[in-house]
C-alpha positions in Angstrom: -54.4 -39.7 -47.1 -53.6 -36.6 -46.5 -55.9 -35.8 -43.6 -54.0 -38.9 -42.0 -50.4 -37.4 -42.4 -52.1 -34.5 -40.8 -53.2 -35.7 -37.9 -49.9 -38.2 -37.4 -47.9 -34.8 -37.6 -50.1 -33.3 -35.1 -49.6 -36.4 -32.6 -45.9 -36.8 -33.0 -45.8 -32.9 -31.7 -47.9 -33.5 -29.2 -46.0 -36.4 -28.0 -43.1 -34.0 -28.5 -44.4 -31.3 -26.2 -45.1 -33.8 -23.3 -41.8 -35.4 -23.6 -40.0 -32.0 -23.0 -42.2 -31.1 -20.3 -41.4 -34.3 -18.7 -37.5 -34.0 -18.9 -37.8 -30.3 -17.6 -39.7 -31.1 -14.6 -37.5 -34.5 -14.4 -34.2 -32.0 -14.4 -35.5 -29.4 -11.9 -36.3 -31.8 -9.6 -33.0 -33.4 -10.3 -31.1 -29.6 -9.6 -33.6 -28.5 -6.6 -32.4 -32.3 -4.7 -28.4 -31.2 -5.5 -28.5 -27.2 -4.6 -30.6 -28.8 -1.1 -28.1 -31.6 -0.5 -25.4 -28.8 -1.4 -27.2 -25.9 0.8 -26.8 -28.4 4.0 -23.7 -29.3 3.2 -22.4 -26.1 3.7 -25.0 -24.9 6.3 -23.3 -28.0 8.5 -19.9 -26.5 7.9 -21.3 -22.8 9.2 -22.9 -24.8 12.7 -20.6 -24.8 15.4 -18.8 -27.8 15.7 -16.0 -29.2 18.2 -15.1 -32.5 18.0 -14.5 -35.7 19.9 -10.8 -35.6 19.6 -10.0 -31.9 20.2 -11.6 -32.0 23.5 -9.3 -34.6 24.4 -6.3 -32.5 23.1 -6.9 -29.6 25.0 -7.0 -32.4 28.2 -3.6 -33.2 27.1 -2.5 -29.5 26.8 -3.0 -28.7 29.6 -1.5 -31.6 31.4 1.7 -30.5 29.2 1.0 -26.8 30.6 0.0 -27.0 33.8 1.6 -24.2 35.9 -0.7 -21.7 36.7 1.8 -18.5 36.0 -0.3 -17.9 32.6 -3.5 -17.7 31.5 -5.5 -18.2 28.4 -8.8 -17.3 26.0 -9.2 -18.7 22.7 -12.8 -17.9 21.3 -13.1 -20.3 18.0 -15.8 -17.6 16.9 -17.5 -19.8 13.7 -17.6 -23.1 16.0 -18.2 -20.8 19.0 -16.3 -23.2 21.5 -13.5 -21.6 23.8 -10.1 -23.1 25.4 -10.0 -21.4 29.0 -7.4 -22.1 31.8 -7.3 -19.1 34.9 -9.8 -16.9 33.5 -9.9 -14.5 36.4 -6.9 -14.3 37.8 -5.0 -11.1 37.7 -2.1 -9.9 36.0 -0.6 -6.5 36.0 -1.9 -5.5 32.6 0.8 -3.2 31.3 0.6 -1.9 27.6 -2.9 -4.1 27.1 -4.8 -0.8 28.3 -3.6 1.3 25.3 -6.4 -1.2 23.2 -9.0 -0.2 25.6 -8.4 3.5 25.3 -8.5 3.4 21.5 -11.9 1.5 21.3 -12.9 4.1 23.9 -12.3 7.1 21.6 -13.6 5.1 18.7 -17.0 3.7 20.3 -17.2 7.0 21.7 -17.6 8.7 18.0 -14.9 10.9 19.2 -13.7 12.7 16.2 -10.0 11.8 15.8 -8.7 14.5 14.3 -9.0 16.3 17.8 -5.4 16.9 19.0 -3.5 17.1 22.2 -0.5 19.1 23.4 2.3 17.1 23.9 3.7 18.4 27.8 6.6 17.2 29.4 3.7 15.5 32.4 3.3 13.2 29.6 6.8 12.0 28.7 7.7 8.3 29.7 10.3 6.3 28.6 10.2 3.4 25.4 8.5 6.1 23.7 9.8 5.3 20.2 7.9 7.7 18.0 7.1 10.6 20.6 10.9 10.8 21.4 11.6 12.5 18.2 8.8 15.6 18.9 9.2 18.2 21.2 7.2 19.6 23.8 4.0 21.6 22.7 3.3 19.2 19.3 -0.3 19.2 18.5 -1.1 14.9 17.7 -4.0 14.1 16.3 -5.9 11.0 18.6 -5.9 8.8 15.5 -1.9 9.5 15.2 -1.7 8.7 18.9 -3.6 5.6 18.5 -1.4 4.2 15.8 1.7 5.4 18.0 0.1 3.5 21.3 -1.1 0.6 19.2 1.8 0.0 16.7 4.8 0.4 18.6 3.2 0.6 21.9 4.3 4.0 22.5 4.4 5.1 26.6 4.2 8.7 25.9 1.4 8.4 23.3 -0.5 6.3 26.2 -0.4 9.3 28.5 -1.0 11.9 25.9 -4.7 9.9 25.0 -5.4 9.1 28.7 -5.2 12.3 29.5 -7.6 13.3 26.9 -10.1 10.9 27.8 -9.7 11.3 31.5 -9.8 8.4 34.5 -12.8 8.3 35.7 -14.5 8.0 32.0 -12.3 5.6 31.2 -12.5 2.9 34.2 -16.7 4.0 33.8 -16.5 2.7 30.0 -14.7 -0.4 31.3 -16.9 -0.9 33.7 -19.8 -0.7 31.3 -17.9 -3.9 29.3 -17.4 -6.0 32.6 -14.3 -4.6 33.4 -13.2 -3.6 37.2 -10.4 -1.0 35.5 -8.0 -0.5 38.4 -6.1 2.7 37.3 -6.1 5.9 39.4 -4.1 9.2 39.6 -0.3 7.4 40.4 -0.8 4.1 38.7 -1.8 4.3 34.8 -1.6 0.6 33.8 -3.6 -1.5 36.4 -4.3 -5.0 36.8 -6.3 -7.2 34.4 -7.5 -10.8 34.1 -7.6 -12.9 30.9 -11.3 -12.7 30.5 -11.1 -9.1 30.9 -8.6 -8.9 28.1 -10.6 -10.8 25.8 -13.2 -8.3 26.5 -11.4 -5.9 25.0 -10.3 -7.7 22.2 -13.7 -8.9 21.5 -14.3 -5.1 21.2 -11.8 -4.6 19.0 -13.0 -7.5 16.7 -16.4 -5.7 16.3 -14.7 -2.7 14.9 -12.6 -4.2 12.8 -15.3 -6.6 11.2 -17.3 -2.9 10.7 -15.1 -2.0 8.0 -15.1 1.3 8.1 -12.7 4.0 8.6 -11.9 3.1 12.5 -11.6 -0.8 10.8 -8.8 0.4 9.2 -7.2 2.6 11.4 -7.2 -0.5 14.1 -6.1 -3.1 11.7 -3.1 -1.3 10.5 -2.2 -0.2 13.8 -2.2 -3.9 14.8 -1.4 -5.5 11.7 2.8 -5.3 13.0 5.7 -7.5 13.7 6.5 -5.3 17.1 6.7 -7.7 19.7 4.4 -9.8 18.7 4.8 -13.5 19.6 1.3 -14.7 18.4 2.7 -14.9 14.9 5.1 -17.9 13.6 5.7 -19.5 10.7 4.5 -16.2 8.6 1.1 -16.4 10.2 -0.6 -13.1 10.1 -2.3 -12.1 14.0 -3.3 -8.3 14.5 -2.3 -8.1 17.9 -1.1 -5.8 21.3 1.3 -6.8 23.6 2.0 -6.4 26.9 5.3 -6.2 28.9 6.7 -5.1 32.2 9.4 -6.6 34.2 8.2 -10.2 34.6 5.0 -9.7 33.0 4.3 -10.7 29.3 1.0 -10.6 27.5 -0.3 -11.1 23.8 -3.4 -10.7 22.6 -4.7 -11.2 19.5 -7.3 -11.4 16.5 -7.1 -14.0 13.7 -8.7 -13.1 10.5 -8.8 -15.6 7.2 -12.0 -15.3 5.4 -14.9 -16.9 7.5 -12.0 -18.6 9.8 -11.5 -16.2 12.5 -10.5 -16.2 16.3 -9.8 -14.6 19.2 -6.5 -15.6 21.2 -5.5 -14.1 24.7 -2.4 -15.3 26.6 -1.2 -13.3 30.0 2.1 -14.9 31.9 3.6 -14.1 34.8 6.9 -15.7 34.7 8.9 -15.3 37.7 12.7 -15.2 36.5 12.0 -13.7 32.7 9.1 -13.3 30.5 9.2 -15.0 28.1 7.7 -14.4 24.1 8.7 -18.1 23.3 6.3 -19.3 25.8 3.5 -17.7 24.5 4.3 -18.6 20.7 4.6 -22.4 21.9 1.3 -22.6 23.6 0.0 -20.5 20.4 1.0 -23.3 18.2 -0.9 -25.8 20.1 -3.9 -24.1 19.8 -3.2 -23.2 16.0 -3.1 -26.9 15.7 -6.2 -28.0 17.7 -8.5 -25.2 15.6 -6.9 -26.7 12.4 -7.3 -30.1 13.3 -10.9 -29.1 14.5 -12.1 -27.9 11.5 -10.6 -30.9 9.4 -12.7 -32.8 11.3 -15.8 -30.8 11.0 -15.6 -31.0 7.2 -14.9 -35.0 7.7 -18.4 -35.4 9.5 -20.0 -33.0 7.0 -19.1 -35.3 4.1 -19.5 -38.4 5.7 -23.1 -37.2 6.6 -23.5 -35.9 3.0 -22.5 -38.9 1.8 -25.0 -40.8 3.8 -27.5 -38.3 2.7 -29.0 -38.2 6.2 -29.3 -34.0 6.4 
């Protein structure tokens, strides 16, 4: 009797041991088919997307803007689709330069805390921060980046274009795709849309670095100054550019993994106007909202149909 109860002990564990096995291997197959269904899932929200209905919205903007006294580049960079009207037509550039000669200085591994003597060659007006130092201050280039950058300071732009020099700079533009058209008498020069985003695209890779020139770019940019890319508390790094009836904003979006590139240029013939460029901003804001809502709409509906 004994030897029985034994042996039915021993089966019932048996039995025990194969029954767990079973409902292990049952629930690891269960979680490897979720974390796959799940790792797609997200993989399709990471793989560019534009949809159906945006395409036909950007149709319809620019039948709504159709003049051809502006010029725009929108670089969706996750979806990697682009909004482009008059990419290479020219505008006088004005302040937009003071960007390139900061990424200049900083993909140059220049060390910034070289200074330059202020002279009076290099006072101009709307000067707001260089007004207040007299003539033979010693600047550091990172304070005269943040002065060019931040309040777009004139005097701080000839004090670091001197430094770098003409030539070297239109060379380094050159060297971007950029037909820099500055000389000896004219210190702004003429620049399209496409070449603007150029330099903002620049910019974008420093920043994303994050390292100590991340920083010193973001903060510089990271202001309220004339910039009509923002609205409705929407935070845009960006450098503007104005003279007479020229206006330009440029600009970089950063929210997490949702991050673009926005570049508006207008020539407006009676005023420039920062209105302008804040409207046709909220269009786009709209269409790469509106895009990415339908993104995740197709990435369910195809989760939900399991067909990954």
């Amino acid at each position: 009797m004994g030897k029985k109860i034994l042996l039915l002990i021993t089966i019932l564990f048996i039995l025990s041991l194969i029954l767990i096995n079973v409902g292990n291997e049952i629930r690891k197959t269960t979680t490897i088919f979720i974390n796959e269904n799940s790792l797609t899932y997200q993989k399709c929200l990471t793989n560019p997307f534009i949809s159906l209905n945006t395409k036909q919205e950007v149709q319809h903007l620019f039948k709504e803007f159709p003049l051809n006294d502006y010029a725009l580049y929108f670089w969706d960079i996750k979806n990697n689709f682009k909004i482009i009207k008059n990419e290479n037509q020219k505008f006088y550039g004005a302040s937009l330069i003071k960007l390139l000669e900061a990424i200049y200085l900083i993909q140059k591994e220049v060390d910034l805390s070289n200074t330059v003597t202020y002279q009076p060659k290099h006072k101009k007006m709307d000067s707001l921060k260089l007004q207040n130092y007299p003539y033979g201050s010693q600047l550091s280039l990172q304070t005269l980046i943040f002065y060019a950058l931040s309040v777009s300071d004139n005097t701080a732009h000839e004090m670091l274009l001197d430094y770098i020099g003409i030539s070297n700079l239109k060379q380094y533009a050159q060297s971007l795709g950029i037909n820099l058209t500055i000389n000896s008498y004219e210190h702004y020069g003429a620049l399209s849309v496409k070449e603007s985003f150029l330099i903002l695209q620049e910019t974008y890779k420093i920043i994303i670095a994050n390292n100590k020139y991340s920083q010193l770019l973001y903060h510089a940019m990271n202001n309220q100054y004339y910039n009509s890319l923002t609205f409705n508390n929407l935070n845009m790094l960006h450098k503007y550019g104005l003279s007479q009836n020229y206006y330009h904003d440029i600009g970089i979006y950063l929210v997490r993994d949702n991050q673009y590139l926005i570049c508006i240029m207008t020539n407006q013939k009676y005023q420039p106007s920062p209105n302008f460029i804040t409207e046709i901003h909220q269009r786009i804001y709209a269409l790469y909202n509106q895009n990415n809502q339908d993104k995740q709409n197709f990435c369910q509906k195809k989760k939900e149909q399991n067909s990954f």
